[in-house]
Structures are given as C-alpha cells and as structure tokens.
C-alpha positions as CSV (number, residue, x, y, z in Angstrom):
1,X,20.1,-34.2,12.4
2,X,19.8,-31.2,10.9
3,X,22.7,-28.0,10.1
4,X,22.2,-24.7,11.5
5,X,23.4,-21.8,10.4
6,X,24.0,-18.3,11.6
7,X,22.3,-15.5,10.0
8,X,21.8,-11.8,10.5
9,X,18.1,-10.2,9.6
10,X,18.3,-6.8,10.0
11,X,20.6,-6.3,12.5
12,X,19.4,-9.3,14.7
13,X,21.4,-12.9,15.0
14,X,19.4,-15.9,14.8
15,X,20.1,-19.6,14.7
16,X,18.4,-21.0,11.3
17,X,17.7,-24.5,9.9
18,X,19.6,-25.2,6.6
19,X,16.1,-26.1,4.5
20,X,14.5,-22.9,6.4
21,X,17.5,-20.8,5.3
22,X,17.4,-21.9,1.7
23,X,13.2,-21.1,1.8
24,X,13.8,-17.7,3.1
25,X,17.2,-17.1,1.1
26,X,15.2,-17.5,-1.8
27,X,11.8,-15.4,-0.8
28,X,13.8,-12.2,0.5
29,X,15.7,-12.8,-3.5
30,X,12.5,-12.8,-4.9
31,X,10.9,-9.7,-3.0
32,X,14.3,-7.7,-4.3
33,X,13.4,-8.5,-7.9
34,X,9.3,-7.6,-7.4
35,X,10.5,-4.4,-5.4
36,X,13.2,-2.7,-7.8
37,X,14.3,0.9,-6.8
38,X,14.5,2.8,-4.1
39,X,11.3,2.8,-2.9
40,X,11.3,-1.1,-3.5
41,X,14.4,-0.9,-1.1
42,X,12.5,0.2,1.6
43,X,9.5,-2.3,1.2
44,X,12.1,-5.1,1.4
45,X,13.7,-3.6,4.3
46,X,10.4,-3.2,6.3
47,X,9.4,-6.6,5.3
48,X,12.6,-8.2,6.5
49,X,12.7,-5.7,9.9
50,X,8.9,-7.8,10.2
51,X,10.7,-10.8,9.8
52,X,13.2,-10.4,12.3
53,X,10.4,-9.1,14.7
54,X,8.7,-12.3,14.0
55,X,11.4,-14.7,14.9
56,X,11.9,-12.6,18.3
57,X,8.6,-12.8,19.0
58,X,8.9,-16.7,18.9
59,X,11.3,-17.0,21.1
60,X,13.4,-20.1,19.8
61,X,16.7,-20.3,20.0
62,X,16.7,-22.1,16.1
63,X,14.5,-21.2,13.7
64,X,12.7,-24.1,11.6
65,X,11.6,-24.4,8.6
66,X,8.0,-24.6,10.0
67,X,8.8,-21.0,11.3
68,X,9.6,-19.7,8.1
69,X,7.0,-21.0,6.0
70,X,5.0,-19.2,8.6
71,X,5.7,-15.9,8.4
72,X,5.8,-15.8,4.7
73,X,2.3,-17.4,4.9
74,X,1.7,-14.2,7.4
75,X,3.2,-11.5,5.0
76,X,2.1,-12.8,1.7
77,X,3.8,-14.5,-1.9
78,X,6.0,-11.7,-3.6
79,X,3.7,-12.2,-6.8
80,X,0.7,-11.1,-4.9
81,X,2.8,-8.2,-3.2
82,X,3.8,-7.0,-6.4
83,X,0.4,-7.2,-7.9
84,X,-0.8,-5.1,-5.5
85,X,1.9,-2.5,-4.8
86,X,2.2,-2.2,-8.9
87,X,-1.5,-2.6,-9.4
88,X,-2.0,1.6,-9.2
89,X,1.9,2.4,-9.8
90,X,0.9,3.2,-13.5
91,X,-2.1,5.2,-12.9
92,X,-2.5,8.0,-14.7
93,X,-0.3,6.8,-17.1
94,X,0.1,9.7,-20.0
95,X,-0.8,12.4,-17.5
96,X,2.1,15.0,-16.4
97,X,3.8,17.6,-17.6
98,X,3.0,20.1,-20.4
99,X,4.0,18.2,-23.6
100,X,3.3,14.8,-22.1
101,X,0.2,12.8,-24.4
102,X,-2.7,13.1,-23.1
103,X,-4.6,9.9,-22.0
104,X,-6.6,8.2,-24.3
105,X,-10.6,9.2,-23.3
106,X,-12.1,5.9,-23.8
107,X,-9.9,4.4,-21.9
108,X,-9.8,6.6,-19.4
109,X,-13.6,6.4,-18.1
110,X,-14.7,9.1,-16.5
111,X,-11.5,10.8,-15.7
112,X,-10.3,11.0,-19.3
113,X,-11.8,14.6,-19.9
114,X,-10.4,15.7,-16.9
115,X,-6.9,13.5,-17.6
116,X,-6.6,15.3,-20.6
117,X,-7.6,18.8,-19.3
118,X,-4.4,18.3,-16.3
119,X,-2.4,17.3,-18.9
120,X,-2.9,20.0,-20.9
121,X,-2.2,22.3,-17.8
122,X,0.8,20.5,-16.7
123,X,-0.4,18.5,-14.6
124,X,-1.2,15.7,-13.0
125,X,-4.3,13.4,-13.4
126,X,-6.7,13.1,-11.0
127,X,-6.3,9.5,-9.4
128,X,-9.7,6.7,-9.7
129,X,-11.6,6.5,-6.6
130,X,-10.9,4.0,-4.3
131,X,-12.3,0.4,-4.9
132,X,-14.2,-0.8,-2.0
133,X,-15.3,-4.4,-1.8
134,X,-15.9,-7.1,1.2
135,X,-14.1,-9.6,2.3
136,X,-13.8,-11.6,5.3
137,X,-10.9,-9.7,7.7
138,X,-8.8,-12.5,9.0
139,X,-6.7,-10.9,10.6
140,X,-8.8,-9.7,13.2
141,X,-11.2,-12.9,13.4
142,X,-12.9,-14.5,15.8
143,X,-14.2,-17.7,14.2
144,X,-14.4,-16.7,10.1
145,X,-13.7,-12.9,9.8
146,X,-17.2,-12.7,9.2
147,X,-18.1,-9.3,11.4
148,X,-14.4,-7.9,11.4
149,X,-14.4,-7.5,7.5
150,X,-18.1,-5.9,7.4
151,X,-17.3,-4.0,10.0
152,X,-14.1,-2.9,8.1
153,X,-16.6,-2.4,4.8
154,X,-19.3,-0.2,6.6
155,X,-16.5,1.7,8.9
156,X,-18.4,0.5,12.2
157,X,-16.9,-0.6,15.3
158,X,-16.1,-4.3,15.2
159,X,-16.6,-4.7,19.0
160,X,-20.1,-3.6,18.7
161,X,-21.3,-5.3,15.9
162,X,-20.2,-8.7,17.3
163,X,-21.9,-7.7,20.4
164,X,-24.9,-6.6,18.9
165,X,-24.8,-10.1,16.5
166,X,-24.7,-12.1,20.0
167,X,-27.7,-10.3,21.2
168,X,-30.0,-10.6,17.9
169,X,-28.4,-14.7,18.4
170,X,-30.0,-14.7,21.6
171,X,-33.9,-13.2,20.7
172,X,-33.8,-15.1,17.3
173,X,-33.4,-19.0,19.3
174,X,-29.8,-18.8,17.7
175,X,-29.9,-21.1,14.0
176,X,-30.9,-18.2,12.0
177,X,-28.2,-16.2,12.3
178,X,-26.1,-19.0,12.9
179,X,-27.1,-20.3,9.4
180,X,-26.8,-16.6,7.7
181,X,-23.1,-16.6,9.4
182,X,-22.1,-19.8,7.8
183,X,-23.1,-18.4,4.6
184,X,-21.1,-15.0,4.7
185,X,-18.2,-17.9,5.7
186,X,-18.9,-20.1,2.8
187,X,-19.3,-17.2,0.2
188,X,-17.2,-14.0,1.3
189,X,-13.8,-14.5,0.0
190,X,-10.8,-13.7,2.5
191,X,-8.6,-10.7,2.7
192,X,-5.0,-11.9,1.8
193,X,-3.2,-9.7,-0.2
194,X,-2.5,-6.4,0.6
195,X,-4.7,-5.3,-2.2
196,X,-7.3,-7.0,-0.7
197,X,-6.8,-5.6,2.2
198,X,-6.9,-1.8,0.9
199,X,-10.0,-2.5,-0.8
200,X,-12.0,-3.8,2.3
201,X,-11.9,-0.6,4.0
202,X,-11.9,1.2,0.4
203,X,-8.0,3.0,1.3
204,X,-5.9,3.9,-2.2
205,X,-3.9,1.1,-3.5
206,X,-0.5,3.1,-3.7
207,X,3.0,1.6,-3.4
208,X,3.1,3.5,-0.1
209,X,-0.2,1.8,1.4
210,X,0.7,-1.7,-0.1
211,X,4.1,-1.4,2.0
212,X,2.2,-0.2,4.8
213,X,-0.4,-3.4,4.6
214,X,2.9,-5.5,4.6
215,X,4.8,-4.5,7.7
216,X,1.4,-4.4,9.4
217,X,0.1,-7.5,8.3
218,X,-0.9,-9.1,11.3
219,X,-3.0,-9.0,14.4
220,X,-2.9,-6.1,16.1
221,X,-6.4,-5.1,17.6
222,X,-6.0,-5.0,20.9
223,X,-10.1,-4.4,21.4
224,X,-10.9,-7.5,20.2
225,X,-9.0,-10.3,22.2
226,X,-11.6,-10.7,24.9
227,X,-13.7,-11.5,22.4
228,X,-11.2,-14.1,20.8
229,X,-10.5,-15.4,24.1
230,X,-13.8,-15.9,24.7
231,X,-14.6,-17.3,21.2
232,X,-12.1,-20.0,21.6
233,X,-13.8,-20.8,24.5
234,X,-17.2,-21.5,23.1
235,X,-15.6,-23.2,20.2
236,X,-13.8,-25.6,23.0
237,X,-17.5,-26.4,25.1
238,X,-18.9,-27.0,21.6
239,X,-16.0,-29.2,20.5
240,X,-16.9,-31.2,23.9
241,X,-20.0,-31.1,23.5
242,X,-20.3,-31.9,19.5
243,X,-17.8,-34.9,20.3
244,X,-20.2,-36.3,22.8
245,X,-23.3,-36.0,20.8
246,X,-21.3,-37.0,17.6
247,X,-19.9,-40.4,19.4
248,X,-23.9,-40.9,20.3
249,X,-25.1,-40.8,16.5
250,X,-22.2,-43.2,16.0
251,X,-23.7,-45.8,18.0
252,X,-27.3,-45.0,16.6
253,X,-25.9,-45.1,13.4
254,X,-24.3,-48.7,14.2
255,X,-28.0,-49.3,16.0
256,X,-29.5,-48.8,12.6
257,X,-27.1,-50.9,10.6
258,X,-27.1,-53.9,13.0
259,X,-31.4,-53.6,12.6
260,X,-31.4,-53.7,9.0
261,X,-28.7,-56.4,8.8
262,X,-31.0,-58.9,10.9
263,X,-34.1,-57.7,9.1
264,X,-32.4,-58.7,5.6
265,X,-30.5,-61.8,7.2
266,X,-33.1,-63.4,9.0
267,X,-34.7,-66.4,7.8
268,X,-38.1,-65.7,9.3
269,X,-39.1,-62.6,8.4
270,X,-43.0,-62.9,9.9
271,X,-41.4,-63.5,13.1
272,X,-39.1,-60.6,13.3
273,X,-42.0,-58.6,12.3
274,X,-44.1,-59.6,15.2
275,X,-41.0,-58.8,17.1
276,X,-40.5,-55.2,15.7
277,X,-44.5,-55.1,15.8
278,X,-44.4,-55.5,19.5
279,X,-41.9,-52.7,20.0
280,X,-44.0,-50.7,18.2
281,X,-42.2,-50.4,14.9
282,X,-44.2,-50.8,12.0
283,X,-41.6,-50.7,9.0
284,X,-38.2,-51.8,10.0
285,X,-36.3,-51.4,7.2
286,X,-37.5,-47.4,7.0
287,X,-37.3,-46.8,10.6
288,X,-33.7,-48.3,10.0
289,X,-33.0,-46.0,7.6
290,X,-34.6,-43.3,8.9
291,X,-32.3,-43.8,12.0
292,X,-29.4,-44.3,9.9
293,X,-29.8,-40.8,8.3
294,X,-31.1,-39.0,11.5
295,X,-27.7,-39.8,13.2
296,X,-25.8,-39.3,10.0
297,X,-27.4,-35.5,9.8
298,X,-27.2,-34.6,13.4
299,X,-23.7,-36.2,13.5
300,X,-21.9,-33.8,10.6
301,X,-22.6,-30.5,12.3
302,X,-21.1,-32.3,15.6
303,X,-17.9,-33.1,13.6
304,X,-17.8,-29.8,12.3
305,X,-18.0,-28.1,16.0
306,X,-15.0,-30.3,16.8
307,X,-12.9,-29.4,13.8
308,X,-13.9,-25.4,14.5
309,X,-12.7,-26.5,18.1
310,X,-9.5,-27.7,16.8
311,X,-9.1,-25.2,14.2
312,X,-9.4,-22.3,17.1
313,X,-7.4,-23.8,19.8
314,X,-4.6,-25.8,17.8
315,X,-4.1,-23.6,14.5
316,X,-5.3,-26.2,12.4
317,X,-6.3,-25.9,8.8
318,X,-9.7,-24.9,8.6
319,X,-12.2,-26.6,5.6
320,X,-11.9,-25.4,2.1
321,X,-14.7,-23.9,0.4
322,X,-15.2,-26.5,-1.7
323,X,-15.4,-28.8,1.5
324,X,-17.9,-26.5,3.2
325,X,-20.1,-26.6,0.3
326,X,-19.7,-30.4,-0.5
327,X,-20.6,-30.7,3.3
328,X,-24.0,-28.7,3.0
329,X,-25.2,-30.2,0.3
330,X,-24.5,-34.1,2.0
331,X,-26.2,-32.2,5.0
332,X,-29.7,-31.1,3.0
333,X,-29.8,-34.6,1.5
334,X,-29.1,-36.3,4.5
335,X,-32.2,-34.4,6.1
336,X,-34.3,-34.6,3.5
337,X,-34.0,-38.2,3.4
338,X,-34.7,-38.9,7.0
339,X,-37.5,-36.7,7.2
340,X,-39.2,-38.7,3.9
341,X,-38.3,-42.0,5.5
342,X,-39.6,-41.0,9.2
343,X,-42.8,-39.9,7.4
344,X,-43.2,-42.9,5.4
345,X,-42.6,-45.2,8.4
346,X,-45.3,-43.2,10.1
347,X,-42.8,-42.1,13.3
348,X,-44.3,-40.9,16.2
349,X,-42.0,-38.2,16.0
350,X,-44.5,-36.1,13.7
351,X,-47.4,-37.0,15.7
C-alpha cells in the first residue's frame, strides 16, 4: 500500500506515487541547479511542460514510479544535459568587444587568427564548425537505429534507405547484409545525449539547440511507423520461428549428450561400436560432439531472434555490447569446432 500524492506539473494535476514523487522532486532540483539563469529557466520549463505531456499521454490516473524513471530515461541525466548545453556556451571565450583579450592562437586552431582579428574589430569570434559524427538514431529505430542514424549522418531519407537495404537483402540471399548490420549494431555507439544527438546530423551544439533536443526528445517520425510496425512483425515470426528451431537443437543437443554418455558408460565398447557401425557412424564420440556443437551454434542465433522478438514487442532490455560481443565470439568457436569435429568424423555432410 502505497501514498499518493497530488501534484501540479506545469499547470496539469496528476496523482503521483510517494517514491516516484521523491525521484522526480529530486531530478526537476537537479535540472534547476545544471540550468542557472534565465535561459536555464526556460529549458527547465520546457523539460517539465514534456513531462507533464508525458504523463497525459499515459493515461493513468496515478503515476508510478516505473513512469517516472521512464521519462527521465526518455529525456536524459541532468549531468549529460548540462554537458551538452554548456559544452559550446564558452566558445569563443576571449572574443567580444574592443578591449576584450584576444584569444590565445594556439589554442585557438584555426580560428585563432581570425579570433583575434574580430576581437580587435570589436567583435565577435567566428564560432568552430559543427562536429558531425555517427551514431545509431534510437529514437527513430526499427530494430538497432542502424539506417535511421546513417541516414541522419549522410542527410538521406531514412525511408528509402531502409527500403533500398531490404532490396540489396533480398539479391544478396540475405546473411551478408544481415551480418554487416549486426556489426554497425555491435560497434556504432547510440545517440543519447542531446550532444550526441546534434552531432549525428552535424547541427551547432548551442544552449538553444541542446533545449530544443530536450523537449523533442522522442519519437516523432511519422514516416517511419509502417516500417516499425512492420519490423515488429518480422521480429515476432522470427521469435516463433527461432523458438521452434531453438527448442529442436535442445533436443539434439540432449541427443548428443545421452550418445556420448552410453559410449563412455558402456561396458562393451566393441559392441556399441558395431552398433554405431551399423548406423553408419564411424566415430561416435566426434559425431557426438560434432552434434553437440552443431545444435549449440544454430541454437544461439535462435535465442537471439527470440530476445530481439521480445525486446521489439515487450520493451525489454536489449543485450549489452559487451554481451553481443561475448556472444560472437562463443558463436565462431562454436562453429569452428563442429565444423573440425564433423570433418574429423568424416560426416556425410561434406560429401
């Protein structure tokens, strides 16, 4: 039994759990102290106008503290929103007017000559180019981000290029790209922060594009929620279909196990060669093993499509990188091994 308490977030009422209160209490204290000012004012107030929005959107009548660890999840830690609203706040630094020191010309770069000259003139420096790096755009994902953020990196149409990928899936028998995909997942870091965000489509990091970033935040493409839509249904006939095959490899796996159990176990070896002999198994203990891998390789990329399938339709947490590439690796060795151990046992799979 938990107390709720009343609250007013920018002009709307809501119904609020204690705990969430006390979690959201102290984030909205903590943006006030990252956002001093006026114009830190206003960021706070469009951040908590996005959190009222948020709770109407929900449609509960209390809001949890599941809820609230949500949206702050959605609009980002106030260290990170500081770090990139302040990251470009002090650019130019010695630059103004007449009388003002002139920036130091090593430190500077390339715009110190030019720092200095403005500065000199009375005015201000010229700001840096625009950083412009990848990243994976989550916010507008269909499995990983993948497409969305190089589509937000070259400045091409999102909808296109994940049209075009499915077609160049479809002439190329589907792994290769498949495989290349994985790896942009595995090794392209996300787009979180708001700085991260400016810099995968290469717009300033200012104070009034960070705030901007903030209130918007979320998913708003339109364009693409066929595409979703139709994503998480391919992710839900693989998850069926992964689960099936998965459940299969179990049972070879167990197959394999109970084989190389009464090979080791049984008393008269010459006799349960004859028997494997008949069945036209030459090395038991290899085939064994051989089969014991085989399941054990075709079986992780089954349980992978079933936690994609889950991570698509039920919002679960999807693998860490360090999980993804822990999982390769047990993948390649798991591979290689049946592949050495079906050759050595002479299979009439590579015949």
């Amino acid at each position: 039994m938990k107390k709720s308490i009343q609250v007013n977030i920018n002009g709307s009422v809501f119904f609020i759990d204690e705990d969430a209160f006390d979690l959201l209490n102290n984030y909205l204290n903590q943006l006030h102290k990252a956002f001093p000012g006026e114009e830190g004012a206003e960021i706070t107030s469009d951040i908590e106008a996005r959190i009222a929005e948020h709770f109407a959107e929900g449609g509960n009548t209390t809001i949890t503290i599941v809820e609230a660890q949500k949206v702050i999840e959605l609009i980002g830690s106030p260290a990170d929103l500081a770090a990139g609203a302040g990251a470009d706040s002090d650019t130019g630094a010695g630059c103004g007017p007449a009388g003002a020191p002139a920036p130091d010309v090593n430190a500077a770069g390339a715009f110190g000559n030019a720092g200095a000259a403005a500065s000199a003139a009375g005015t201000a420096c010229p700001p840096p180019p625009p950083v412009k790096k990848l990243y994976r755009d989550e916010r507008d994902k269909v499995f990983g981000g993948v497409i969305s953020g190089l589509g937000a990196y070259l400045g091409w149409n999102v909808t296109i290029m994940r049209v075009i990928y499915v077609i160049l899936c479809c002439v190329s028998y589907f792994w290769p790209l498949f495989i290349l995909y994985m790896v942009g997942w595995m090794v392209i870091p996300p787009a979180r922060t708001p700085r991260q965000i400016l810099e995968m489509t290469g717009t300033p990091v200012n104070l009034a594009n960070v705030s901007r970033t903030i209130v918007n935040n979320v998913n708003t493409n339109s364009t693409g929620n066929f595409l979703r839509m139709l994503g998480k249904v391919i992710m839900a006939l693989l998850g069926i279909v992964g689960g099936a095959i998965g459940l299969g490899m179990i049972v070879l796996f167990l197959v394999g196990v109970a084989a190389l159990s009464m090979y080791a176990g049984w008393d008269d070896v010459t006799m349960l060669d004859q028997m494997f002999g008949s069945a036209g198994i030459a090395h038991p203990v290899l085939t064994a093993l051989a089969l014991m891998l085989s399941s054990l390789a075709v079986a992780m990329p089954c349980a992978a499509a079933v936690w994609g399938a889950c991570c698509a339709l039920f919002n679960a947490r999807g693998a860490s990188r360090m999980t993804i590439i822990a999982a390769l690796c047990i993948e390649v060795l798991l591979i290689t091994g049946a592949i050495v151990n079906w050759q050595l046992c002479n299979a009439p799979i590579f015949h």
